[in-house]
C-alpha positions as CSV (number, residue, x, y, z in Angstrom):
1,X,0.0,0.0,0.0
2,X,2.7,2.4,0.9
3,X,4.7,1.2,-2.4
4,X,1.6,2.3,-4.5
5,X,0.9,6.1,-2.4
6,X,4.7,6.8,-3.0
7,X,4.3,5.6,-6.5
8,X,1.5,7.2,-7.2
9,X,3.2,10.5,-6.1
10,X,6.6,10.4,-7.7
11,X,6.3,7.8,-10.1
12,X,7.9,4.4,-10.5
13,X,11.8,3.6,-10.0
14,X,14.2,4.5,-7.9
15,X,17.6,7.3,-9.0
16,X,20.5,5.6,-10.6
17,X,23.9,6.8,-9.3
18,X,24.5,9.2,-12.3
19,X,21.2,11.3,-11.2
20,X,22.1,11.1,-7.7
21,X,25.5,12.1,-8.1
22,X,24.4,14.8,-9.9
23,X,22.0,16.6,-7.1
24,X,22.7,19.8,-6.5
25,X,20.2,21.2,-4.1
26,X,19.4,19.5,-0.7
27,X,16.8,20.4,2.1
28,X,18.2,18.5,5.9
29,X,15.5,18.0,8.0
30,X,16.7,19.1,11.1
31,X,14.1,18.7,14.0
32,X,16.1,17.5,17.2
33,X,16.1,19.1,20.6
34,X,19.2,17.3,22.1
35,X,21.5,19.5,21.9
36,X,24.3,16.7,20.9
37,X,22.4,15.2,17.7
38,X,22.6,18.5,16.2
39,X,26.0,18.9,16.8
40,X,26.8,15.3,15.2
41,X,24.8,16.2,12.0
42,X,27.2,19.6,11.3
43,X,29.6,17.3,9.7
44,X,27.3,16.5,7.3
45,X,27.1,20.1,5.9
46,X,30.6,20.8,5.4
47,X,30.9,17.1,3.3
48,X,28.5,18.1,1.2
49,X,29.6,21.7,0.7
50,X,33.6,20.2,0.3
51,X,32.1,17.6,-2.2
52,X,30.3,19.9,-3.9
53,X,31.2,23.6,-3.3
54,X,28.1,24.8,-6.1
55,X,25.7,23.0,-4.1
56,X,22.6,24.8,-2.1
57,X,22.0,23.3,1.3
58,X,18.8,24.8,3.0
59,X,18.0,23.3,6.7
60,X,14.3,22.4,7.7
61,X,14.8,23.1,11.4
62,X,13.6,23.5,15.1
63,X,14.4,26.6,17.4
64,X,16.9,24.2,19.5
65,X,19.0,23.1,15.5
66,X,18.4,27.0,14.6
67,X,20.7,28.1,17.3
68,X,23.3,26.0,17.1
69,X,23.1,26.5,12.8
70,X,22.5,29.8,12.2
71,X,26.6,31.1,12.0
72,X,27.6,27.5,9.9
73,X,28.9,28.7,6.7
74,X,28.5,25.5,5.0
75,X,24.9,26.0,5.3
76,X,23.3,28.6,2.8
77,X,20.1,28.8,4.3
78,X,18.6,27.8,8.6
79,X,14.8,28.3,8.7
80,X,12.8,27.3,11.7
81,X,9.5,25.8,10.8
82,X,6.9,24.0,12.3
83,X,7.6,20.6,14.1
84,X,6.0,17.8,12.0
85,X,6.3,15.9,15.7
86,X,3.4,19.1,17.0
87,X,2.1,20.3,13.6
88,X,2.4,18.1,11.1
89,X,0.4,19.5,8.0
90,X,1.9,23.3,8.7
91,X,5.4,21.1,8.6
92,X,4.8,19.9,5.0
93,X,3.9,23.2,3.9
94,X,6.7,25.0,5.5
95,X,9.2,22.3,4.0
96,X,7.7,22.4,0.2
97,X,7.9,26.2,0.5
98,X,11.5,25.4,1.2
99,X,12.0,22.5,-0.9
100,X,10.4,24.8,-3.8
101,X,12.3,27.9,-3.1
102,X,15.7,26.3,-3.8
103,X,17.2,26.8,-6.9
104,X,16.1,24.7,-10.3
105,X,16.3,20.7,-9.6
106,X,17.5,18.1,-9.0
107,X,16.7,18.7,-5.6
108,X,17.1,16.1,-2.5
109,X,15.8,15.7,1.1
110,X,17.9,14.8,3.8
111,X,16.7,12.6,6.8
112,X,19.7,12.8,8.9
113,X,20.3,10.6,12.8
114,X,18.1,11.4,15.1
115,X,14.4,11.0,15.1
116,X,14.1,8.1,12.5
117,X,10.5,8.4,12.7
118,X,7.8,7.3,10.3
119,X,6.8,10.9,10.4
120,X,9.7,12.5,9.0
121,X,9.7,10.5,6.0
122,X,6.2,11.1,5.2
123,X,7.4,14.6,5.8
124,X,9.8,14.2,3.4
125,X,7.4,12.5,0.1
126,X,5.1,14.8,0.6
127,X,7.2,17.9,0.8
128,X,7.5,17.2,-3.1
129,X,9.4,16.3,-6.3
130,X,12.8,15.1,-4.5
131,X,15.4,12.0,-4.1
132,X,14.9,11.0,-0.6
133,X,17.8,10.3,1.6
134,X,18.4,9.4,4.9
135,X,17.9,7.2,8.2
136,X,14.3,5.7,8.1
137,X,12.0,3.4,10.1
138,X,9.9,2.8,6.8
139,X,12.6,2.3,4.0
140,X,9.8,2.5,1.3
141,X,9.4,6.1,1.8
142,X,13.1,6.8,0.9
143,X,14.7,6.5,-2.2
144,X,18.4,5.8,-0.4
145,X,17.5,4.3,3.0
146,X,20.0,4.2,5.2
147,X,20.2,2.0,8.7
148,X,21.8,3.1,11.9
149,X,24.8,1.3,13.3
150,X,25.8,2.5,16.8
151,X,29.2,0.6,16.5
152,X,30.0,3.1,14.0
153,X,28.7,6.1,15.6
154,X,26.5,9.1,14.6
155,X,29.0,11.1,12.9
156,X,30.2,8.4,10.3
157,X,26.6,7.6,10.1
158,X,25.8,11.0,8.8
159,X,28.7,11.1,6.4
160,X,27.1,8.0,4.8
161,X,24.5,10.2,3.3
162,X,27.0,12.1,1.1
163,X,28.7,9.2,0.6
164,X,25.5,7.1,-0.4
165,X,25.4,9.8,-3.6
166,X,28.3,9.1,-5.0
167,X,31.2,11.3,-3.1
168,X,33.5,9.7,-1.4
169,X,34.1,11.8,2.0
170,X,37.1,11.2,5.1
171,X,35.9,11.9,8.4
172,X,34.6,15.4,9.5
173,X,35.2,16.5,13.2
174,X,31.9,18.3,14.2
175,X,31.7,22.1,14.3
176,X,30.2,25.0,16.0
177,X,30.4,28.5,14.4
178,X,29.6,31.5,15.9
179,X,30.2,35.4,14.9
180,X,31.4,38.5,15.9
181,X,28.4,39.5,17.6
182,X,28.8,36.3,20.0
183,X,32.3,37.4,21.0
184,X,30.9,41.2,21.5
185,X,28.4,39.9,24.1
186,X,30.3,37.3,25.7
187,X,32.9,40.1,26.4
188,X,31.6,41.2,30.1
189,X,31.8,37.0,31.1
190,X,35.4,36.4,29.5
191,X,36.7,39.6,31.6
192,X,36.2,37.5,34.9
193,X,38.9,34.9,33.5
194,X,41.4,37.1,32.2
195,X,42.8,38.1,35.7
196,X,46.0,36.1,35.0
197,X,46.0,34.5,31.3
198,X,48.7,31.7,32.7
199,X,45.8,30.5,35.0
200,X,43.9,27.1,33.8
201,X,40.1,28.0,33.0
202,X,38.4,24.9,33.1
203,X,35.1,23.9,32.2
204,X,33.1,22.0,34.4
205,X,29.6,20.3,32.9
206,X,28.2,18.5,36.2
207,X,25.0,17.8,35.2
208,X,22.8,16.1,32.2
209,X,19.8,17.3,30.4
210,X,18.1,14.4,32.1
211,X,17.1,11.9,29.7
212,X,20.1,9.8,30.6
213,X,21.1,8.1,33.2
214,X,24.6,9.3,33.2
215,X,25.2,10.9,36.5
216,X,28.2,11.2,38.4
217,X,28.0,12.0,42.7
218,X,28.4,15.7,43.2
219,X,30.9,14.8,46.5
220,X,33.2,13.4,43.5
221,X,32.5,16.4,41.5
222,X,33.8,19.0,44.4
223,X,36.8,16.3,44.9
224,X,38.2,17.0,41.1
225,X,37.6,20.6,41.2
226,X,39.2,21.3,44.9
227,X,41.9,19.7,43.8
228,X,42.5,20.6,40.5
229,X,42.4,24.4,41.7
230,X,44.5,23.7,44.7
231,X,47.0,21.9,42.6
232,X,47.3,24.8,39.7
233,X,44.9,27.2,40.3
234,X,42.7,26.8,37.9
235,X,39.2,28.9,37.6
236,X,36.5,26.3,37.7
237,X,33.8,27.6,35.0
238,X,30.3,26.0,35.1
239,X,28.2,25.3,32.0
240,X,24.5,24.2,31.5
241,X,21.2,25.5,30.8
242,X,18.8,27.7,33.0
243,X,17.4,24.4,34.6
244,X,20.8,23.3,35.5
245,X,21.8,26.6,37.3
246,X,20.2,26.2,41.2
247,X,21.7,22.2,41.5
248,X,25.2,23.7,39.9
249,X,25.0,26.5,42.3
250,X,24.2,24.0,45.2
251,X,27.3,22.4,44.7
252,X,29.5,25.1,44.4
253,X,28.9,26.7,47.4
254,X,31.3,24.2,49.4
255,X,34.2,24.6,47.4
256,X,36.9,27.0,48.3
257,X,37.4,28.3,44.6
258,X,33.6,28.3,43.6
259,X,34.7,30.0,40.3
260,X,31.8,31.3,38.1
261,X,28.5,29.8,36.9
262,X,27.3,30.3,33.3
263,X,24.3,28.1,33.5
264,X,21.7,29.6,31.2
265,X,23.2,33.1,30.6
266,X,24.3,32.9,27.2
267,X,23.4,31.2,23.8
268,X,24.6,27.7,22.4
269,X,27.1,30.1,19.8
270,X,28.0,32.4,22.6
271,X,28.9,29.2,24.6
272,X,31.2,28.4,21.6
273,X,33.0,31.1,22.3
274,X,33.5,31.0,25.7
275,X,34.5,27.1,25.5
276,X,37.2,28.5,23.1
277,X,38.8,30.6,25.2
278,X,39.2,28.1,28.3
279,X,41.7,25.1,28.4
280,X,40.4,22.0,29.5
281,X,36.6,20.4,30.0
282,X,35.8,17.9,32.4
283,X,32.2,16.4,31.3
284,X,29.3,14.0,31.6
285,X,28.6,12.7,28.4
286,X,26.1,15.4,27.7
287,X,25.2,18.5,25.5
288,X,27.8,21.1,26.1
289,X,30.5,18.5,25.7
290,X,29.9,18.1,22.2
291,X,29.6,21.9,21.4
292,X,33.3,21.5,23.8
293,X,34.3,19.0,21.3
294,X,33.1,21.1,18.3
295,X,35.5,24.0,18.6
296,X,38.6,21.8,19.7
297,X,38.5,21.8,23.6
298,X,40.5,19.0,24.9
299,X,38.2,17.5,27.8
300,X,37.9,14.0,30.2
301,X,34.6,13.2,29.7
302,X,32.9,11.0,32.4
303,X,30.9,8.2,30.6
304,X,28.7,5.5,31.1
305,X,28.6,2.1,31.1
306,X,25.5,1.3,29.9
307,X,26.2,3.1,26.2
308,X,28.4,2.0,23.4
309,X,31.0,5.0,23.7
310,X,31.8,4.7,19.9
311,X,28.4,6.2,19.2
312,X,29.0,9.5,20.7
313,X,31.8,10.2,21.9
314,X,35.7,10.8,20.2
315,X,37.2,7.7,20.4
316,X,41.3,7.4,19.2
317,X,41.9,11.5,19.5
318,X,44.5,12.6,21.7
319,X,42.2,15.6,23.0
320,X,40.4,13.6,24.9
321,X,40.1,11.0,27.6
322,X,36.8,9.0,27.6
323,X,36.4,7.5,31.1
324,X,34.1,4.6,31.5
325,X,33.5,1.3,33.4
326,X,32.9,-2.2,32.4
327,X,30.1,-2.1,29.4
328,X,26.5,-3.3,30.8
329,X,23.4,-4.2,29.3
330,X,21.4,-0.9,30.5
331,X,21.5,1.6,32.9
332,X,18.8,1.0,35.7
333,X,16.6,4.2,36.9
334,X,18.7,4.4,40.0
335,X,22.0,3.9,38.2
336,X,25.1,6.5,38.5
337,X,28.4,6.2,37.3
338,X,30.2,4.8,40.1
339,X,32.9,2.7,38.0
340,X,34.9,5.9,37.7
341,X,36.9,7.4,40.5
342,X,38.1,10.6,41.5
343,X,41.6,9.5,41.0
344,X,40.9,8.8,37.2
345,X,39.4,12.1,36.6
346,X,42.2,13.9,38.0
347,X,45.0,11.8,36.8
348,X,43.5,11.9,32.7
349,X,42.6,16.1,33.7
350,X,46.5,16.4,34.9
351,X,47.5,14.9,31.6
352,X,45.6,16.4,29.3
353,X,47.1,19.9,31.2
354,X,50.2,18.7,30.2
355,X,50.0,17.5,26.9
356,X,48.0,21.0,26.0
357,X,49.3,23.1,27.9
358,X,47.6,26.8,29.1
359,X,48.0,28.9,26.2
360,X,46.6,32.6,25.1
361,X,47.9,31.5,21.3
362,X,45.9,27.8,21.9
363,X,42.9,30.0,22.7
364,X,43.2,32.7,19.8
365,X,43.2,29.2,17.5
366,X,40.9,27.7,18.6
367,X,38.5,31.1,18.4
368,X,40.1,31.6,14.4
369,X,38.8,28.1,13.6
370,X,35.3,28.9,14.4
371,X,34.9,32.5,14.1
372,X,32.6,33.5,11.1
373,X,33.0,36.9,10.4
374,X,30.0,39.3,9.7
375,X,26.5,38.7,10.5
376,X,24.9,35.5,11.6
377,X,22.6,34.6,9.3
């Protein structure tokens, strides 16, 4: 039946690689709200853009992809529409306006990781005339469907798209962009660390957004960063959203160097920013990570053992030191990562300090490879 609707609708046959290889214009639906999905999908933009530089790449997104999007020059266009997952109908409208607004076809839609929902590829046929692409619960509905493998993780898993038409792409570390305007407002937060530019700023992200069970004891949280500060210094900084700010204030108020709190004062590009211009990130495996991640932030992140760590997290880079326990089969509701110990943290944070050492000209890189200049589109 579904054969016969999609069919009916675009007509028999599915592309050959010629026609595919020869698309042009591509609409990425882009409707998560964790804040790491999006980040995994940026790679995907730049592989198309790098395997074909004449190419137009509009993104179908929500508020949450919007803000984390809107600075990416690989992109040429970030509109926020309606959620298909709240309003579906308004969704297909918005996205054929989009699809249709692009320039002369062959066009393409683009179901990247995330929500590999039914929905989305309905969203996606009946947007309009289009090859459809992507990761898909109902594989009729797509002209390339593509399955998820964890084992390979989300990243590779989004490069398979470009690859699937025909360009052969290496791996992509993600990215986060942000502009001049972020630095200009960020400006009044960054002059609290710049009392001594020799002293280690380092990020602290101490809680989750909650729909993991990837916590980690607050008593071992003020362990690290005591120590850490006592041994060189450091400024703890604290990272998370509005939500997050009374439990991170809760647990700074016993440490002797309580540092600063950033929870929900600034925006996911103006976070960019400021993630650029610290040193070292000690994380759960959660949100701000991956923006931490995106503009080159070496970090320990804290893991659990519940989730295949190849699926989200940079495994094999140098910049990083991915602490987890013994793999098992699922996280129960109570479950916090106990398998990793104070002494771990500290010892991968000491190295890390060593092997990237404090540095104004590591910080002016790091803001030079993700600094868009001009307006945010």
């Amino acid at each position: 039946m579904i054969a016969h609707v999609v069919r009916l609708l675009h007509g028999g046959g599915r592309f050959s690689r010629t026609e595919l290889a020869g698309i042009r214009n591509f609409v990425v639906l882009q409707y998560e709200s964790p804040l790491g999905s999006v980040v995994h999908a940026t790679p995907l933009f730049e592989a198309l853009k790098r395997s074909m530089p004449d190419c137009h790449i509009a993104v179908a997104a929500s508020t949450v992809a919007a803000n984390v999007l809107h600075s990416n020059p690989y992109i040429d266009r970030c509109v926020v529409t309606p959620s298909p997952f709240k309003d579906f109908w308004r969704s297909v409208r918005a996205v054929r306006a989009l699809l249709e607004s692009t320039p002369a076809s062959p066009r393409c839609v683009i179901t990247a990781i995330g929500k590999q929902r039914t929905r989305l590829s309905l969203l996606s046929l009946l947007a309009g005339s289009a090859a459809r692409i992507g990761f898909t619960l109902a594989p009729e509905l797509c002209d390339v469907p593509l399955v998820f493998d964890p084992q390979r993780g989300q990243i590779e898993s989004n490069l398979d798209i470009v690859r699937s038409l025909g360009h052969p792409v290496p791996f992509y570390e993600p990215r986060v962009f942000f502009s001049r305007q972020d630095v200009e407002k960020t400006k009044p937060w960054l002059a609290s660390l710049e009392i001594d530019p020799a002293v280690p700023r380092i990020v602290f992200v101490t809680q989750n957004s909650g729909g993991q069970r990837n916590q980690w004891s607050p008593t071992r949280f003020r362990q690290v960063i005591s120590r850490l500060a006592s041994a060189s210094g450091a400024i703890p900084v604290f990272v998370g959203t509005e939500n997050e700010a009374v439990p991170i204030d809760d647990l700074r108020k016993d440490l002797p160097e309580k540092g600063i709190s950033l929870a929900g004062k600034t925006t996911t590009t103006e976070l960019a920013f400021l993630l650029t211009q610290c040193d070292l990130v000690v994380s759960l495996d959660t949100g701000p990570f991956h923006v931490a991640r995106a503009v080159g932030l070496p970090g320990v992140v804290i893991a659990p053992a519940w989730q295949d760590s190849r699926e989200w997290l940079p495994m094999n880079d140098l910049r990083y030191r991915v602490l987890r326990g013994p793999a098992i089969a699922k996280g129960q509701p109570d479950y916090w990562i106990k398998e990793v110990s104070v002494e771990q943290v500290l010892t991968a944070a000491h190295a890390l300090l060593e092997a990237f050492p404090v540095s104004s000209k590591a910080r002016e890189a790091r803001c030079n490879h993700s600094l868009v200049e001009g307006s945010a589109r």
